[in-house]
C-alpha positions as CSV (number, residue, x, y, z in Angstrom):
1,X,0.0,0.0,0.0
2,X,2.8,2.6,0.8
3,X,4.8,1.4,-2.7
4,X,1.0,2.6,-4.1
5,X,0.9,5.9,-2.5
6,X,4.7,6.4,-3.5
7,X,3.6,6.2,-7.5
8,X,0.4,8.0,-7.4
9,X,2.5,11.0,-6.0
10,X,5.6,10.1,-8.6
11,X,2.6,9.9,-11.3
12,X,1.2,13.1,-9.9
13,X,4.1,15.2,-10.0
14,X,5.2,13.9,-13.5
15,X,1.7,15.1,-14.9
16,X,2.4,18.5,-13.4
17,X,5.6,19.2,-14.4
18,X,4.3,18.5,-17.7
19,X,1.8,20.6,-17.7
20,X,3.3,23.2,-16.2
21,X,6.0,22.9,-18.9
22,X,3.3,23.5,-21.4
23,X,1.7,26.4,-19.8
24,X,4.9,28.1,-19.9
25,X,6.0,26.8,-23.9
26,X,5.1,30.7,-25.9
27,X,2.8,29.3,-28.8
28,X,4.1,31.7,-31.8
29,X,1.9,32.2,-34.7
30,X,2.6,31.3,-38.3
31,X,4.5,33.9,-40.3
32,X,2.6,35.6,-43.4
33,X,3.1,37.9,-46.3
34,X,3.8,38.6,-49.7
35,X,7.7,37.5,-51.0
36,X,9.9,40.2,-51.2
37,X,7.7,42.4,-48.7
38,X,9.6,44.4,-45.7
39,X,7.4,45.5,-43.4
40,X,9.0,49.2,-42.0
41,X,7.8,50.0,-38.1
42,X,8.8,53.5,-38.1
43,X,6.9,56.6,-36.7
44,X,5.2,58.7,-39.7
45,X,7.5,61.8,-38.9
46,X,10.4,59.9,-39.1
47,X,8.8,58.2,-42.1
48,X,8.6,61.3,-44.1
49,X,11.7,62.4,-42.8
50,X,15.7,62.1,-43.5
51,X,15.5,59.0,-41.8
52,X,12.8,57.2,-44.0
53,X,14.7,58.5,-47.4
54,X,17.2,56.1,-46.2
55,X,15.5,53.4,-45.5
56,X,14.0,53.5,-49.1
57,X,17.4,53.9,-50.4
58,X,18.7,50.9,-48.6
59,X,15.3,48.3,-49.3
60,X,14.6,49.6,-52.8
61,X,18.3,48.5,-53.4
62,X,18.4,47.7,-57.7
63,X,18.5,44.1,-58.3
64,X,22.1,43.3,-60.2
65,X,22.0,41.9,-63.6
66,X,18.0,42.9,-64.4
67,X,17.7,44.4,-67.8
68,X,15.2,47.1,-66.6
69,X,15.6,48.8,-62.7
70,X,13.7,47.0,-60.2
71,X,13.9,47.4,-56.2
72,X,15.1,43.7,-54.4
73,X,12.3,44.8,-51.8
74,X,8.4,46.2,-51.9
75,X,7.9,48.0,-48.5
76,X,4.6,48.5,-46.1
77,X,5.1,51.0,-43.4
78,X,3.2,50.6,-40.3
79,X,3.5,53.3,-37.4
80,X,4.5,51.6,-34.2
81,X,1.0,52.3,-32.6
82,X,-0.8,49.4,-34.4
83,X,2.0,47.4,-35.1
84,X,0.1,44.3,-33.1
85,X,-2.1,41.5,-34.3
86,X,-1.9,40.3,-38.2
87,X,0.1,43.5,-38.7
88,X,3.2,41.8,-36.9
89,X,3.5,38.8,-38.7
90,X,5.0,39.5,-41.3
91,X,8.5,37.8,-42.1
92,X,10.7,40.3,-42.6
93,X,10.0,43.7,-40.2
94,X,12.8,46.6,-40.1
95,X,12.1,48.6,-36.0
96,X,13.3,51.8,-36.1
97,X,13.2,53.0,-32.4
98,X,14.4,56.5,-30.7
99,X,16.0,55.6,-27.1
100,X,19.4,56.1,-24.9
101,X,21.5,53.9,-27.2
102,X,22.7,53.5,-30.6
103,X,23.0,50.3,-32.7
104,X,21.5,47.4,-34.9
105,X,19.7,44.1,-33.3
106,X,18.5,41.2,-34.8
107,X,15.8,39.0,-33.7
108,X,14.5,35.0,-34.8
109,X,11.0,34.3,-34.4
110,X,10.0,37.5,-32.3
111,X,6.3,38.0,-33.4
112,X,5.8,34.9,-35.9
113,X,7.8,32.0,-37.1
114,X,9.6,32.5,-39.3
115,X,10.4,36.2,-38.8
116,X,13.7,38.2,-38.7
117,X,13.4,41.4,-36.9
118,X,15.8,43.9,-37.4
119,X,15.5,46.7,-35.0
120,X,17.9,49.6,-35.6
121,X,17.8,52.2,-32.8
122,X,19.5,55.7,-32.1
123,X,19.3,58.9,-29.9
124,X,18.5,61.3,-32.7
125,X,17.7,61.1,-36.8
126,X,21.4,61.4,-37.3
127,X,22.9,58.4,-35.0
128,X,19.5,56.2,-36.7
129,X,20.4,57.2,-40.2
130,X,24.2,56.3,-39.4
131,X,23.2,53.1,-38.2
132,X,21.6,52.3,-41.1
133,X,24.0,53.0,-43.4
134,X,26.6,51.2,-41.8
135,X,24.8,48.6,-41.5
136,X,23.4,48.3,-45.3
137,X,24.8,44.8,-46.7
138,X,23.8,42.9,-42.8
139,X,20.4,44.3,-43.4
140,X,19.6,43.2,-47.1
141,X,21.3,39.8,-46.5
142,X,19.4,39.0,-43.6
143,X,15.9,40.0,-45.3
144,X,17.4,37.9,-48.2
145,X,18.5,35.3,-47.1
146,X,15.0,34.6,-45.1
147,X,12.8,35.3,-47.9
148,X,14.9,33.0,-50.1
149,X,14.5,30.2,-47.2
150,X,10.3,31.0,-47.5
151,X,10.8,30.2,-51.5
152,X,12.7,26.8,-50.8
153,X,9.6,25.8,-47.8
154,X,7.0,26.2,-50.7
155,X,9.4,24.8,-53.5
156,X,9.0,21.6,-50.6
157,X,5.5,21.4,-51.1
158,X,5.9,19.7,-54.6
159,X,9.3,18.4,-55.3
160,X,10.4,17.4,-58.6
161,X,11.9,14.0,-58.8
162,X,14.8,13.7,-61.3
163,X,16.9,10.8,-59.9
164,X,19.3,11.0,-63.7
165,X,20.4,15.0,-62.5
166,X,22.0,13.0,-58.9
167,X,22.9,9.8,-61.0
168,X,25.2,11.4,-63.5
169,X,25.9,14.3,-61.6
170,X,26.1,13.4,-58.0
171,X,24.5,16.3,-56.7
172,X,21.1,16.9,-55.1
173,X,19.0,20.0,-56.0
174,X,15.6,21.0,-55.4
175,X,12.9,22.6,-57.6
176,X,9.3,22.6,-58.0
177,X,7.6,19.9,-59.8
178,X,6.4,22.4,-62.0
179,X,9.7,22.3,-63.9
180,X,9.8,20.2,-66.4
181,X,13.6,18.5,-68.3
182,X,13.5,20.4,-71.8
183,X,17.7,19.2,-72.5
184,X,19.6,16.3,-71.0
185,X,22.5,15.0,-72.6
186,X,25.4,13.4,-71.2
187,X,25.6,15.1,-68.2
188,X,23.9,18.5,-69.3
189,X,20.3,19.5,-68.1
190,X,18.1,21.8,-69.3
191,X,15.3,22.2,-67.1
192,X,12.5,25.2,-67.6
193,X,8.4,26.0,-66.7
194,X,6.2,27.9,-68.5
195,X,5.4,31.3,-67.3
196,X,2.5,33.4,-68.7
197,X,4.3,35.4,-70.6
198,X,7.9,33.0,-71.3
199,X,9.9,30.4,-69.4
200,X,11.7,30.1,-66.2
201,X,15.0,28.2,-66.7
202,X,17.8,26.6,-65.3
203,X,20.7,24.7,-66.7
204,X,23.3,22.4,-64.6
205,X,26.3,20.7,-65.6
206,X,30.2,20.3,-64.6
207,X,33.9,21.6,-65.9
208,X,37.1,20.1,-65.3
209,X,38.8,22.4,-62.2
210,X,41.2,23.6,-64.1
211,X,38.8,24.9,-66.7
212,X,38.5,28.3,-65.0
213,X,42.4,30.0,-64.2
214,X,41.6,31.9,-61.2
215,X,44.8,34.3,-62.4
216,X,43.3,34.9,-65.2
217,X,39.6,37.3,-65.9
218,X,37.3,35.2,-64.3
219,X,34.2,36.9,-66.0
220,X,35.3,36.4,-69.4
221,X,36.3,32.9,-68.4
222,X,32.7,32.2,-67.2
223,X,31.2,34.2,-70.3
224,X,33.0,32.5,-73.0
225,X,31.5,28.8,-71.2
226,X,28.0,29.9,-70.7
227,X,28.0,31.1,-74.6
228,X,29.7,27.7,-75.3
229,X,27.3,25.5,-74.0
230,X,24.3,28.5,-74.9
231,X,25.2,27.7,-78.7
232,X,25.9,23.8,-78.2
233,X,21.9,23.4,-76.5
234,X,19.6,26.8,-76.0
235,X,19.1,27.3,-80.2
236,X,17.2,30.6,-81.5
237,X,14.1,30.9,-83.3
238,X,16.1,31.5,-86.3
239,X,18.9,29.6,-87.9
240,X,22.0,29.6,-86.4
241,X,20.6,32.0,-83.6
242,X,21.8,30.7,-79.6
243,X,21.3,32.6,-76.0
244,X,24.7,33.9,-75.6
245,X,26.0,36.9,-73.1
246,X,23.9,40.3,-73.9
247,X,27.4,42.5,-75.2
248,X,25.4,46.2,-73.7
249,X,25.5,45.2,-70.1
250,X,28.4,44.8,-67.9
251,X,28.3,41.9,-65.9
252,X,28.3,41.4,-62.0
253,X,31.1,39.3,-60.5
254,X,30.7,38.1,-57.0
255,X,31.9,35.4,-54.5
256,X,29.7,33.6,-52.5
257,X,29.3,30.1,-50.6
258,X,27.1,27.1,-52.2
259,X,27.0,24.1,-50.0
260,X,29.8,25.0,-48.3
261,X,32.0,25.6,-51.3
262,X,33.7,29.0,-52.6
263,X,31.6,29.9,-55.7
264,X,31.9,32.5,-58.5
265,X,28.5,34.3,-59.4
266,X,28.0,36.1,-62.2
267,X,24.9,38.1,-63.3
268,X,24.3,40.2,-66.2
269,X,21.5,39.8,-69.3
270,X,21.5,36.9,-72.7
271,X,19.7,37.8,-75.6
272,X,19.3,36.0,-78.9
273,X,21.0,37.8,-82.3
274,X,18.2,38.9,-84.6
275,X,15.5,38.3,-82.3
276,X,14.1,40.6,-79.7
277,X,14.4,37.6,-77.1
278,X,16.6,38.5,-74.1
279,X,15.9,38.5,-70.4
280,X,18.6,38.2,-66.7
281,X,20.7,35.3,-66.1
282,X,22.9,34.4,-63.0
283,X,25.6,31.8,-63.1
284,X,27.3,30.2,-60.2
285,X,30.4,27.9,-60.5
286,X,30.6,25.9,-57.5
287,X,34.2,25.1,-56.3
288,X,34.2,21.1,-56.1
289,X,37.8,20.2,-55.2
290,X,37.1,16.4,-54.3
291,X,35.7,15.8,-57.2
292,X,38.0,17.9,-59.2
293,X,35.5,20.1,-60.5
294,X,33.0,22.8,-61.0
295,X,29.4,22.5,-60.9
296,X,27.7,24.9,-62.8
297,X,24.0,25.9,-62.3
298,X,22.4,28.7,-64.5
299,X,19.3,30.2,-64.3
300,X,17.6,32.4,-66.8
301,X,14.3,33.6,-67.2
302,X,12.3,35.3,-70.5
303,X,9.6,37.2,-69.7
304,X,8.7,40.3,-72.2
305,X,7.1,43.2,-70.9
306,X,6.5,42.4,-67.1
307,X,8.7,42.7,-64.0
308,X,11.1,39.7,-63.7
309,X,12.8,40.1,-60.1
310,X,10.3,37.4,-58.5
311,X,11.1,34.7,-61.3
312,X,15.3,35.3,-60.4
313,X,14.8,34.8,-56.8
314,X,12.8,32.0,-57.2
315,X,15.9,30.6,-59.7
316,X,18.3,31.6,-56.5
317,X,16.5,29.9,-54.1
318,X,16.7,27.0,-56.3
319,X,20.6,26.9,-57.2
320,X,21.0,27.4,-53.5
321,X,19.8,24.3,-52.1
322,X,22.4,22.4,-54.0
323,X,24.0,19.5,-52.1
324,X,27.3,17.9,-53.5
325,X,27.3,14.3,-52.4
């Protein structure tokens, strides 16, 4: 009878500490939003102010390598009175707060999950505004880099299955089934979706490591492969027409990290000789050393006559979830 009485209270205890556990677990609500959306909490004063000409200068930062000017964010301001409710759920919120001290914090999850929250704070207009400049490049990553993250999730929903691209390749990417394998030949895909007004693309394939001399101009290097292989698989309308590297615009080199791996990126427009086709590109050589190699993944997107920033992301957030295995 006493061993009885000793697990009813063990049993009793357990139960409580549970729920107790529970009680004190902070239930955070789904995120929400349009991509590409920054919600700005900023008072309307400081809004129309200095302070909120720099903010628009920062989050209306051009795209690189678009044919035609468009802004990497759209912006909502809210003032901080009725920022509460729906209002703060948003994924990506920029605080801009007046106080006794003077710098830049970022917060996970703070309102809604997922969320960044940058909140940028300073005793005056001019310590705020010097914040945010200083700050410029930590701000658009992080907004970035999470809206890329809520492309992948939905990308998740509906995978495409292509086991020959990991097969002959040895590499795992993900991209909606929505995509469809125009080109695949010996190691070469060509995969694309229709759009309303064009096609969404991306191509993937590999070079020898010592195909690119990193002494030498790396964006020529990486121009004269992309036109290569643009004449060797992605013909014109016309006869003897190919995608190749759009001569008028100056492309964008930059370094960044794929899967762990250093990796050239370079942006700038293609067109097609005698043809009115043309549209963005970005190109990313991934450093494979192991395998003595770089993989190359290409997106491209044609799209006359409406805004194309949306469909590039959407190709980023694809060539970023490459996995070498």
């Amino acid at each position: 009878m006493k061993k009885l009485a000793v697990l009813i209270v063990l049993v009793c205890t357990i139960f409580a500490c549970n729920e107790g556990n529970k009680q004190n677990q902070r239930i955070i609500p789904k995120s929400s939003g349009n991509l590409y959306n920054v919600s700005v909490v900023v008072d309307n004063e400081l809004w129309k102010s200095n302070v909120g000409d720099v903010i628009r200068d920062i989050l209306t930062t051009i795209v690189s390598g678009l044919p035609q000017d468009e802004p990497m964010f759209d912006i909502n301001q809210i003032p901080p009175q009725v920022f509460s409710g729906f209002a703060a759920k948003n994924r990506t919120v920029l605080k801009i707060e007046q106080g006794d001290d003077s710098g830049i914090k970022i917060a996970t999850d703070a309102f809604a999950q997922p969320q960044k929250v940058i909140v940028v704070t300073g005793q005056n207009d001019f310590q705020i505004i010097e914040v945010l400049k200083a700050n410029k490049a930590k701000i658009l990553d992080t907004f970035k880099n999470q809206e890329l993250e809520a492309r992948q999730a939905l990308t998740n929903k509906s995978l495409h299955v292509n086991n020959n691209i990991e097969k002959q390749l040895g590499i795992s990417i993900k991209f909606p089934s929505v995509y469809r394998i125009a080109e695949e030949d010996e190691g070469f895909f060509w995969v694309r979706k229709n759009l309303t007004t064009g096609t969404n693309n991306f191509m993937v394939y590999q070079i020898p490591l010592d195909g690119i001399d990193k002494d030498g101009d790396i964006i020529q290097q990486i121009i004269k492969i992309r036109d290569s292989v643009g004449k060797k698989y992605i013909p014109g309308p016309i006869e003897d027409s190919y995608m190749k590297t759009e001569e008028a615009y100056t492309p964008f080199l930059f370094t960044t990290i794929i899967d762990n791996k250093p990796t050239y990126e370079v942006r700038s427009t293609w067109d097609i000789e005698g043809t009115f086709n043309a549209g963005p590109f970005l190109n990313f050589m991934v450093e494979d050393k192991i395998n003595n190699r770089y993989v190359v993944i290409e997106g491209f997107t044609f799209a006359p006559s409406v805004n194309k920033r949306d469909y590039v992301f959407e190709l980023e957030s694809i060539i970023k979830s490459l996995k070498i295995n």
